[in-house]
C-alpha positions in Angstrom: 18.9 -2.1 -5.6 21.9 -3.9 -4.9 23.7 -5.1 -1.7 27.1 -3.3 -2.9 27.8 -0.7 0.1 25.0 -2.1 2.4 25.7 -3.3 5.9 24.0 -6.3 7.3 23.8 -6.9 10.7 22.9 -10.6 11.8 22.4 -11.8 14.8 23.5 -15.7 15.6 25.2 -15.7 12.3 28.4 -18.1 12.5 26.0 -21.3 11.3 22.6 -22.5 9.6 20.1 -20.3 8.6 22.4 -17.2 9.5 25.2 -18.4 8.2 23.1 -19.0 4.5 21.9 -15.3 4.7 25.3 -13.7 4.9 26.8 -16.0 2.4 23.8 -14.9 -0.3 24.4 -11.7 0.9 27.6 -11.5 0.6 27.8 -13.1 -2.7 25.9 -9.7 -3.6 28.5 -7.3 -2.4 27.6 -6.8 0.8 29.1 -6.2 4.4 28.2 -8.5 6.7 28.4 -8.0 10.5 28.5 -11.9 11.7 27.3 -11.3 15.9 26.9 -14.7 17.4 28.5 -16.3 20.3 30.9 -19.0 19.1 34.2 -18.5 19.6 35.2 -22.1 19.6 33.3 -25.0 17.6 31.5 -27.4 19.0 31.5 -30.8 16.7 27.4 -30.6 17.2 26.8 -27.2 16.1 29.6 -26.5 13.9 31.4 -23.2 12.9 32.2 -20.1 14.9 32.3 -16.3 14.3 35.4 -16.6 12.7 35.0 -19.5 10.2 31.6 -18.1 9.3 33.4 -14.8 8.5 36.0 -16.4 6.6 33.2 -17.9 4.1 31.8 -14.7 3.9 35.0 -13.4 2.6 35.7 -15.8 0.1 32.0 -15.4 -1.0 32.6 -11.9 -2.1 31.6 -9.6 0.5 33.3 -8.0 3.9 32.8 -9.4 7.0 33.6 -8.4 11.0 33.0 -11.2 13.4 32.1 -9.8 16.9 31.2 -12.4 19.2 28.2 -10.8 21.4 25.5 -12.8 23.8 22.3 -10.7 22.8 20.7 -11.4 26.1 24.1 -9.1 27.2 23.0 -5.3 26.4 26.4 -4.2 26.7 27.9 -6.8 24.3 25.3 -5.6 21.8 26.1 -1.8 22.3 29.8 -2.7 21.7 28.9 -4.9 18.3 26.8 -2.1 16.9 29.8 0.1 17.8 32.2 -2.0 16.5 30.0 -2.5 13.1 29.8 1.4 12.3 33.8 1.4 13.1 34.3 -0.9 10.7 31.3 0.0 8.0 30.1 3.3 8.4 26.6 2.4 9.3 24.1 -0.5 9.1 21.0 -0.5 7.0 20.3 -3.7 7.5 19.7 -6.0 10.6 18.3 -9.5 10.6 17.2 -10.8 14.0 18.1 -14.9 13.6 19.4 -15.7 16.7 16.8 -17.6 18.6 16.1 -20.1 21.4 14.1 -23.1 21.5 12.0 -25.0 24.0 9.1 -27.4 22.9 8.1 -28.0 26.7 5.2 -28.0 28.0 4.2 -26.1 31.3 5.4 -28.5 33.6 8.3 -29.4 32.0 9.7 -25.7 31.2 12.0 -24.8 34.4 12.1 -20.9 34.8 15.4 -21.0 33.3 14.3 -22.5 29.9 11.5 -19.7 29.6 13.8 -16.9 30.9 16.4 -18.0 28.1 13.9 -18.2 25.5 12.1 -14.7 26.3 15.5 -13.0 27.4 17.3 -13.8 23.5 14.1 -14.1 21.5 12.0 -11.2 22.7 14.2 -8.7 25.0 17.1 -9.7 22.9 15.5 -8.8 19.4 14.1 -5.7 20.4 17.5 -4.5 21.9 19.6 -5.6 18.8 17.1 -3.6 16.7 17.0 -0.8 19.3 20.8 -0.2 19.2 20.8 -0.1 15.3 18.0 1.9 15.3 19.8 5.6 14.8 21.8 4.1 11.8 19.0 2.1 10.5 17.5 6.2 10.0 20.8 7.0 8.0 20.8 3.7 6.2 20.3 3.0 2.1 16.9 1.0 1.6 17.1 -0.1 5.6 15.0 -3.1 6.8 14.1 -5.1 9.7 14.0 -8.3 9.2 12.7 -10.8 12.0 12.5 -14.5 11.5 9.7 -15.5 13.6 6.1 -16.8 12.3 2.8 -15.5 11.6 0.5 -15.2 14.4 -1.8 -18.2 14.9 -3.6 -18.6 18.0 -5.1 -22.0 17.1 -4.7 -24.2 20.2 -2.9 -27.0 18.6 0.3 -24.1 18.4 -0.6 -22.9 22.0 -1.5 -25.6 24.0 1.6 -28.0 23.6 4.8 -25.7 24.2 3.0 -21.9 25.2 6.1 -20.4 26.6 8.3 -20.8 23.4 5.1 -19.7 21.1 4.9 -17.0 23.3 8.4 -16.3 22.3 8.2 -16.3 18.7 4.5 -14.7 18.2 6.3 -11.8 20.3 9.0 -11.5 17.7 6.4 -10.9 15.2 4.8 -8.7 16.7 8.4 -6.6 17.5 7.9 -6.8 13.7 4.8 -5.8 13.1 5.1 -2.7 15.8 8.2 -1.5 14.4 6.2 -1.3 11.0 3.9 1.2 12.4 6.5 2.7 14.2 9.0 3.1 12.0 6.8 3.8 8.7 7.9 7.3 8.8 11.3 7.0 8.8 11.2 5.0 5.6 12.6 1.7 7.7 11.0 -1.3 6.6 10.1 -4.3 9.2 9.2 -7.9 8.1 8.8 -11.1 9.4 9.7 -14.2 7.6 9.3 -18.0 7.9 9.6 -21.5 6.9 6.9 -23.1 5.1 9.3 -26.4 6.1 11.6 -27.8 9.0 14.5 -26.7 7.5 17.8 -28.6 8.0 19.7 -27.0 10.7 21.5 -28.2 13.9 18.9 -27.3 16.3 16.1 -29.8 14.1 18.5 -32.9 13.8 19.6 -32.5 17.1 16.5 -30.9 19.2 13.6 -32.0 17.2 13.6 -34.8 15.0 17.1 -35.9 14.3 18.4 -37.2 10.9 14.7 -38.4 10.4 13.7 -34.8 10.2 16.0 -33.1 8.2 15.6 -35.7 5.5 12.3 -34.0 5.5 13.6 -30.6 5.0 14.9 -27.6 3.1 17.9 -26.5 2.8 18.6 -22.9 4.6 19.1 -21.6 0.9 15.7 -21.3 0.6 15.7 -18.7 3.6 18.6 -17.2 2.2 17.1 -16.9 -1.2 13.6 -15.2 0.3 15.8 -12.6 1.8 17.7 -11.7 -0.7 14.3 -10.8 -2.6 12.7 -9.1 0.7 15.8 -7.1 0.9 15.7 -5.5 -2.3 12.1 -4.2 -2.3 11.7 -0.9 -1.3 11.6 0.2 2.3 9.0 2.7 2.5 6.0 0.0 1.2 7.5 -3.6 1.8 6.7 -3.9 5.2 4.5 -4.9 8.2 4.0 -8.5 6.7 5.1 -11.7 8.4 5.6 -13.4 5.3 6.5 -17.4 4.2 9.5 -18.1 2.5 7.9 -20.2 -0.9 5.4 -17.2 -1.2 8.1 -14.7 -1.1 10.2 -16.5 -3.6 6.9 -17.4 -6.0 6.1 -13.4 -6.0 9.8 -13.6 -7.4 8.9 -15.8 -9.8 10.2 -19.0 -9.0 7.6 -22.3 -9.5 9.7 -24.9 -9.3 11.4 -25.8 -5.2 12.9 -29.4 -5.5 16.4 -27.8 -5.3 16.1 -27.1 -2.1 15.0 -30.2 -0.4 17.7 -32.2 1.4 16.6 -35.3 0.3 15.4 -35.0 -3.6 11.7 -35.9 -4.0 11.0 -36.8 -0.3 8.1 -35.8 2.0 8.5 -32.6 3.5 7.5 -31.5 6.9 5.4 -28.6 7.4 6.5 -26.2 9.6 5.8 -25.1 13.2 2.0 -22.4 13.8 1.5 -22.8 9.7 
């Protein structure tokens, strides 16, 4: 299976971990549907829809850059639209865009947990809902989700519940749609990091430089995709998998390329 004629449709693609995905997939032939937000770069962040889609280009694949707010049903209808324009279809989407809060109760105002739950919950399920009737039509189609596998151990619950809650009801979006969707040959996966990995949301919401010199590189995400996506769709699915065990069922032993600092600690990841 190759990614030659297949259409990729990632949400908060225009940096990080998104951004990584569509440029390994690209790099494989594919079209990439960048729908993300930025318009206009913000030194912190960096990139926008357009500069992501640009390095999509040059990477060897097709891109469209449609700026969409997935809490925004309407902007997500007109992406989708705009995507089978342009592409024909979508076989694949990749629900990235997420939003983070590590608050406790008393600390997370209705508006943090509303924007958390309204882009990582009601937004994934309406991004996948939309491509749903191409997904049917698609080559190989998947559902990929990155969110992490569901532990209810307390030391994940107690200290920021409303964004665990968040994430543990991507993967199970995931894990539904797997059932769901088993008929129609649509695969549906979760995936996560078995590290932080070095984005701008962990050096500038976590743990700053500190952190991501105790990181991975999003290649390795991009890497573990790249392998999900190529398995069959009609029995790779309902797992919410880790990115080192994907990539060591693909054979691969040795990880020190992907740290950001060479031979440094790493930090485990959030609920592993």
């Amino acid at each position: 299976m190759t990614y030659q004629q297949r259409t990729v449709f990632i949400t908060g693609a225009s940096r990080g971990i998104g951004k990584a995905i569509a440029l390994k997939l690209a790099a494989g032939g594919a079209n990439i549907v960048i729908a993300a937000k930025s318009v206009e770069e913000d030194p912190r962040l960096g990139g926008t829809i357009h500069s992501a889609a640009a390095e999509v280009e040059a990477a060897g694949g097709k891109a469209l850059a449609v700026q969409v707010d997935i809490r925004d049903e309407a902007q997500i209808a007109d992406a989708v639209a705009k995507a089978v324009e342009r592409f024909g279809g979508i076989d694949v989407v990749i629900n990235n865009a997420s939003a983070i809060q590590l608050t406790n109760t008393l600390q997370t105002n209705a508006k943090k947990f509303d924007l958390m739950h309204d882009i990582n919950v009601r937004g994934t399920f309406l991004v996948t809902q939309h491509c749903l009737p191409y997904l049917k039509l698609g080559k190989n189609p998947h559902i990929l989700t990155l969110s992490p596998p569901i532990n209810l151990a307390a030391q994940w619950l107690g200290p920021h519940v409303a964004y665990t809650i968040s994430k543990y009801n991507m993967s199970m979006l995931a894990l539904g749609w797997a059932a769901e969707l088993e008929a129609d040959g649509i695969a549906s996966n979760a995936l996560w990091p078995a590290t932080t990995i070095a984005t701008a949301a962990v050096k500038n919401l976590l743990g700053g430089d500190a952190l991501v010199n105790m990181s991975r590189t999003p290649d390795i995400i991009a890497d573990a995709v790249y392998y999900i996506l190529n398995q069959p769709s009609a029995s790779y699915t309902g797992h919410t998998l880790i990115d080192e065990e994907v990539l060591q069922s693909a054979g691969v032993t040795d990880f020190s390329k992907y740290a950001v600092k060479p031979g440094g600690r790493l930090q485990k990841d959030l609920f592993l």
